[in-house]
N, C-alpha and C positions, 0 to 999 in steps of 0.2 A: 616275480615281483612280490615285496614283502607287504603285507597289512598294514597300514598306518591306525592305531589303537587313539582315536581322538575324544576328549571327553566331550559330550555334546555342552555347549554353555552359550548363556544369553550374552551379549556383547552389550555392554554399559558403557555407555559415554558422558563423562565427570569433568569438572574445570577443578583440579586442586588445586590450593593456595597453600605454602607456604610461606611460616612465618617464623621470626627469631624474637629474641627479646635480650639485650645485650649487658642489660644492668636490673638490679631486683627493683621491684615497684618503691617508687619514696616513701608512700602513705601505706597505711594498713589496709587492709579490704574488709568486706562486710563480715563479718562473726556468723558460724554457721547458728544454727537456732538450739535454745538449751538440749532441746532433746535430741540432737545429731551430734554425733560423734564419726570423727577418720581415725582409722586401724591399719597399720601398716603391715599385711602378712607377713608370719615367716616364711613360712613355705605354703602359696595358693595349690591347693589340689585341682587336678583336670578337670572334674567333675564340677569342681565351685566354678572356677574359671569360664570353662563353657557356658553356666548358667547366665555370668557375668556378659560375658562377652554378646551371646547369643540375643538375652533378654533387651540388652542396653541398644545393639545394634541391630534390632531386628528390623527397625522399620528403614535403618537409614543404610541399605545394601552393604552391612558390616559382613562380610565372605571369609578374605584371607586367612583366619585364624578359625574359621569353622569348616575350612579344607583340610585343613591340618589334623595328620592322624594325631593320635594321643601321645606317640612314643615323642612325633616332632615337639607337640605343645610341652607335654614333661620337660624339654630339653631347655626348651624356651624359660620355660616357668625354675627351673632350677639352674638358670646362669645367675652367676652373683650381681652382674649389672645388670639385673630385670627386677623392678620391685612393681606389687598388687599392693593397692591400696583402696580399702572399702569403706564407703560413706554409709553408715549404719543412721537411722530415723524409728524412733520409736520401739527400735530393737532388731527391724529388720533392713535387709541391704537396699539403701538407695541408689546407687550410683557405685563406681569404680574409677578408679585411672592409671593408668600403668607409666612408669617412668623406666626408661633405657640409658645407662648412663655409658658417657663414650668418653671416657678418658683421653685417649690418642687427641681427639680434637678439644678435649675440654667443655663438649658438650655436655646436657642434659637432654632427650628428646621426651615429652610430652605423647607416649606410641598409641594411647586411648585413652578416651576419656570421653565420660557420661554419664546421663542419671537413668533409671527404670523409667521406664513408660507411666507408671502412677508417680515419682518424683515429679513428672516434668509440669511448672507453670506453678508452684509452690513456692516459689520465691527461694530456692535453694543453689541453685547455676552458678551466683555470680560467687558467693561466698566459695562456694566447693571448689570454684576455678582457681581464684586465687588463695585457696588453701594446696591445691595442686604445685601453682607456680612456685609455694612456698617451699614447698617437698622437694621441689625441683632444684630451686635454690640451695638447700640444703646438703645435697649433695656435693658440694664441693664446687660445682662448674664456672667456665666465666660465660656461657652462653645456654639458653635456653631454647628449644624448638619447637614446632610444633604445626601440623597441618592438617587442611578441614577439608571438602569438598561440597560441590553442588549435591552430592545426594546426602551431607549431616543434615540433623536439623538449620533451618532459614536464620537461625539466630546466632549460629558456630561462630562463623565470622566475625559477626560487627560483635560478640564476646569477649574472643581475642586480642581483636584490633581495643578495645575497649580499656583491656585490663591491662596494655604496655604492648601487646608482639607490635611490632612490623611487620608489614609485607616485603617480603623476598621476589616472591616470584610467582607466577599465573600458570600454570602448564594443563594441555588436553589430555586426556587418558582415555582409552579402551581398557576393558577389563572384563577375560573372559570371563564370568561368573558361570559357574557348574550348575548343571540344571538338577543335579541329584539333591541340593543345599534345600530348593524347594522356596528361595525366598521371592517375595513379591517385587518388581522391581517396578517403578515409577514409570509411564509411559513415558513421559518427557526424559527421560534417560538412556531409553535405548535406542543404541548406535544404528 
């Protein structure tokens, strides 16, 4: 009888929403503030990335992409439909958001997005968002994606819904999260 090698992980239980958006917004969105600027990488390093990823998502059980050895995320991070984009403030990174572009379906998907823990409640969200959807648009697609859950921040949502997605669809999720990550998860979250 052979060994089963299991990683030990806390089990998280999420309501995610998905959402689309099928035509670009009519109106213009809020202007980010003079001294913020979005930078389109050319090529994000592992190293930024993680800060990115980790910093942004720390509080809201961001895992998947901090399981990920370095050689997967390189992989990731160097496909031609994967583009980093960083919301700079005063010089230094506010926020990020990563766009996935799926040609076959003519999508765009929205794969992350958020601001640093000092970013957030600065008034900077809504404009960064729909500078996002911009990026997004820009791309080429006739559709846009994009999905949140109960464990983003309380405001993910009705941001979304706000700035033109739709809701698609309500689905439950478990989600081993690996206890080696070390991240704190919400009591009201675990399964």
């Amino acid at each position: 009888m052979g060994l089963s090698l299991v990683e030990p992980a806390i089990r998280v239980a999420v309501q995610v929403t998905f959402l689309r958006m099928a035509t670009p917004p009519a109106e213009a969105g809020p202007p980010l503030p003079g001294d913020a600027h979005l930078d389109k990488l050319a090529r994000c390093t592992v190293p930024f990335y993680r800060y990115l990823y980790n910093t942004v998502g720390g509080d809201y059980v961001w895992w998947l992409r901090r399981a990920a050895s370095n050689a997967e995320l390189d992989a990731i991070l160097g496909d031609p439909a994967v583009s980093v984009h960083v919301l700079y403030r005063g010089g230094a990174p506010a926020g990020f958001f990563e766009l996935e572009r799926r040609p076959a379906t003519g999508t765009t998907n929205i794969a992350y997005f958020g601001l640093l823990p000092h970013a957030v409640g600065h008034g900077l969200g809504r404009g960064f968002l729909r500078a996002a959807i911009g990026a997004a648009w820009a791309t080429g697609c006739g559709v846009v994606t994009v999905n949140t859950c109960t464990a983003d921040h309380p405001r993910a949502l009705p941001n979304y819904l706000g700035a033109g997605f739709t809701r698609l669809r309500t689905v439950r999720e478990i989600w081993p999260v690996p206890v080696r990550l070390g991240l704190k998860v919400p009591e009201h979250l675990l399964a």
